[in-house]
C-alpha positions as CSV (number, residue, x, y, z in Angstrom):
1,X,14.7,1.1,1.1
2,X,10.9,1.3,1.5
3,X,8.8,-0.4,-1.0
4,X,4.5,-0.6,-1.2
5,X,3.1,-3.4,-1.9
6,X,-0.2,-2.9,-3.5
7,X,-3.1,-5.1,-3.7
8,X,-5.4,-4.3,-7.0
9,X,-9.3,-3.9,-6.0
10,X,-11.3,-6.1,-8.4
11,X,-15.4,-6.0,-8.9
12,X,-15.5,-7.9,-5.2
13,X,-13.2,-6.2,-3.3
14,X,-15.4,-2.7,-4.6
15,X,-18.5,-4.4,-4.0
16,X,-17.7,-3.9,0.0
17,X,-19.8,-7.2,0.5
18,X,-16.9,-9.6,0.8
19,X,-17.1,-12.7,2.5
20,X,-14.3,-13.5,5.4
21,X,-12.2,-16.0,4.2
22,X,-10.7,-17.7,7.1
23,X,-8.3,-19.4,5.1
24,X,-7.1,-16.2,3.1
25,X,-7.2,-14.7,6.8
26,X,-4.9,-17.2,8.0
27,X,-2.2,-16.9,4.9
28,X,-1.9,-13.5,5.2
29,X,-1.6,-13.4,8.7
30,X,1.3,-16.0,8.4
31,X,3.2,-14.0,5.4
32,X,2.8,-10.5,7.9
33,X,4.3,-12.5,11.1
34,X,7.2,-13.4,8.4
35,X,7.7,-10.0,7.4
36,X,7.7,-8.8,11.8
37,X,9.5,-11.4,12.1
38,X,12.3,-10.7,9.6
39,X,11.8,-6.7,11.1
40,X,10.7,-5.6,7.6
41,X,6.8,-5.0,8.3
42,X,6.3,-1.1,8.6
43,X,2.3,-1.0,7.8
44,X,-0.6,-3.3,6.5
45,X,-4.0,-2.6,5.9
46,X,-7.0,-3.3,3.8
47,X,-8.8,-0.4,2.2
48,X,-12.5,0.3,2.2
49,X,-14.1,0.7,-1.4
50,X,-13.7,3.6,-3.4
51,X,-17.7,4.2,-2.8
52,X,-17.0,5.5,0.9
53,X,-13.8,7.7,-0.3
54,X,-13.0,10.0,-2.3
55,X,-10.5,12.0,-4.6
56,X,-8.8,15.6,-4.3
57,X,-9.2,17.4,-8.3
58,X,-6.9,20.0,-8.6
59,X,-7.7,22.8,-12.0
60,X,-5.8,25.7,-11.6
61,X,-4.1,24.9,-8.5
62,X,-7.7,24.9,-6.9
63,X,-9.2,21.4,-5.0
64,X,-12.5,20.1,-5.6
65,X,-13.7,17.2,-3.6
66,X,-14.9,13.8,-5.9
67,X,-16.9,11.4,-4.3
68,X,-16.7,8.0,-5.2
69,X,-17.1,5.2,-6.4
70,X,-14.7,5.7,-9.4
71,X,-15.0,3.3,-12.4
72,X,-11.9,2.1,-13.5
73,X,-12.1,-0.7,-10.9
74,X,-8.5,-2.3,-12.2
75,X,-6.9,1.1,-11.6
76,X,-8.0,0.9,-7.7
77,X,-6.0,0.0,-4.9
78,X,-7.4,-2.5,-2.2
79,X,-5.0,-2.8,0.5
80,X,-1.4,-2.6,0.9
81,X,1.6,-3.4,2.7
82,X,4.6,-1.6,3.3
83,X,7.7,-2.6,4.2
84,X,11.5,-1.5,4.5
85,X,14.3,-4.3,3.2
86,X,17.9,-3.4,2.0
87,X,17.5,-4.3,-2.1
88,X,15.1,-4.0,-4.6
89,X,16.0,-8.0,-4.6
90,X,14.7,-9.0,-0.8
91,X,11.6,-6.6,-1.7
92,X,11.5,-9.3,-5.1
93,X,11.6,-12.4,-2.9
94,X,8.9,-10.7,-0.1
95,X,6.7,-10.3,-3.2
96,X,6.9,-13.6,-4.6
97,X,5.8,-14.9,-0.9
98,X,2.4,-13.0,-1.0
99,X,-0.3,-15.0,-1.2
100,X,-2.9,-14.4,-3.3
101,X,-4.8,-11.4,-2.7
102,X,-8.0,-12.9,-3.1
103,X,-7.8,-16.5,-2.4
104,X,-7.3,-19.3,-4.6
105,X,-10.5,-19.1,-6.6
106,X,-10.4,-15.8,-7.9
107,X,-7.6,-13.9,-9.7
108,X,-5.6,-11.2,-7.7
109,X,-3.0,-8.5,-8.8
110,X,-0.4,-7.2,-7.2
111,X,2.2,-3.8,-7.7
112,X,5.2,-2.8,-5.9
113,X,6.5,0.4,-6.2
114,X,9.4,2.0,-4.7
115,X,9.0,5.1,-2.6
116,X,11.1,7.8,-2.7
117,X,13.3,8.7,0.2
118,X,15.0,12.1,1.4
119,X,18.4,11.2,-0.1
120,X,17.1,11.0,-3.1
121,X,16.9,14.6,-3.6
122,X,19.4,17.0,-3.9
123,X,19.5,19.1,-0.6
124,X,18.3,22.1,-0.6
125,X,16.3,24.0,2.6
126,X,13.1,22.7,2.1
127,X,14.6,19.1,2.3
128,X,16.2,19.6,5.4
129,X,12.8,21.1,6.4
130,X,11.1,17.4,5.6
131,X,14.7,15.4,7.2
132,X,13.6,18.2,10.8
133,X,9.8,17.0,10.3
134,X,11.1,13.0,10.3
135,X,13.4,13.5,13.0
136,X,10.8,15.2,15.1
137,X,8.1,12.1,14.2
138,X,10.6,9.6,15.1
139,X,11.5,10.5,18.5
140,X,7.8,10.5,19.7
């Protein structure tokens, strides 16, 4: 089971102009080697503010590009982590041991989602399309 981890942006994380925080720094380093430790770590990163990306709009099955910033700062995502445990439970207690997202002196937020996996779905051809595409990924 592969769960997400997502760290809410906030007005500081959006601002792009945050500080390093060694001590943040070193908690988080400390709760990834855990997680590569335990062999549950697939990904980590931090994610640049929404004023240097942008969004996809789709009206009548036709894309237009949005740049950002986007305002609804709380409804932004500032980094995540991903990881693959057995239960919804371990992915409970991994959460529990994140530290907080933006230090001890400011509030932080975080959301973890389940993501869907191929057995999920019933099969069908284009499934076993997506199961040939994972196959093909995992033995390079």
């Amino acid at each position: 089971m592969r769960f997400i981890i997502m760290v809410r942006a906030n007005a500081a994380s959006e601002s792009g102009e945050m500080l390093p925080d060694e001590a943040l720094f070193a908690e988080m380093a400390a709760y990834h080697e855990a997680l590569t430790k335990a062999g549950v770590l697939l990904d980590a990163s931090g994610l640049q503010p929404s004023s240097r990306g942008f969004r996809v709009r789709y009206h009548d099955g036709k894309p237009t590009i949005v740049d950002g910033p986007f305002a609804e700062t709380k409804e932004l995502i500032a980094g995540y982590t991903l990881i693959q445990v057995r239960s919804r439970d371990e992915a409970i207690e991994w959460a529990r041991r994140f530290p907080a997202p933006f230090g001890r002196e400011m509030d932080g937020e975080i959301e973890v989602r389940q993501l869907y996996e191929l057995e999920d779905f019933p099969p069908s051809e284009s499934i076993e399309r997506f199961r040939k595409l994972e196959s093909e990924r995992n033995a390079s």
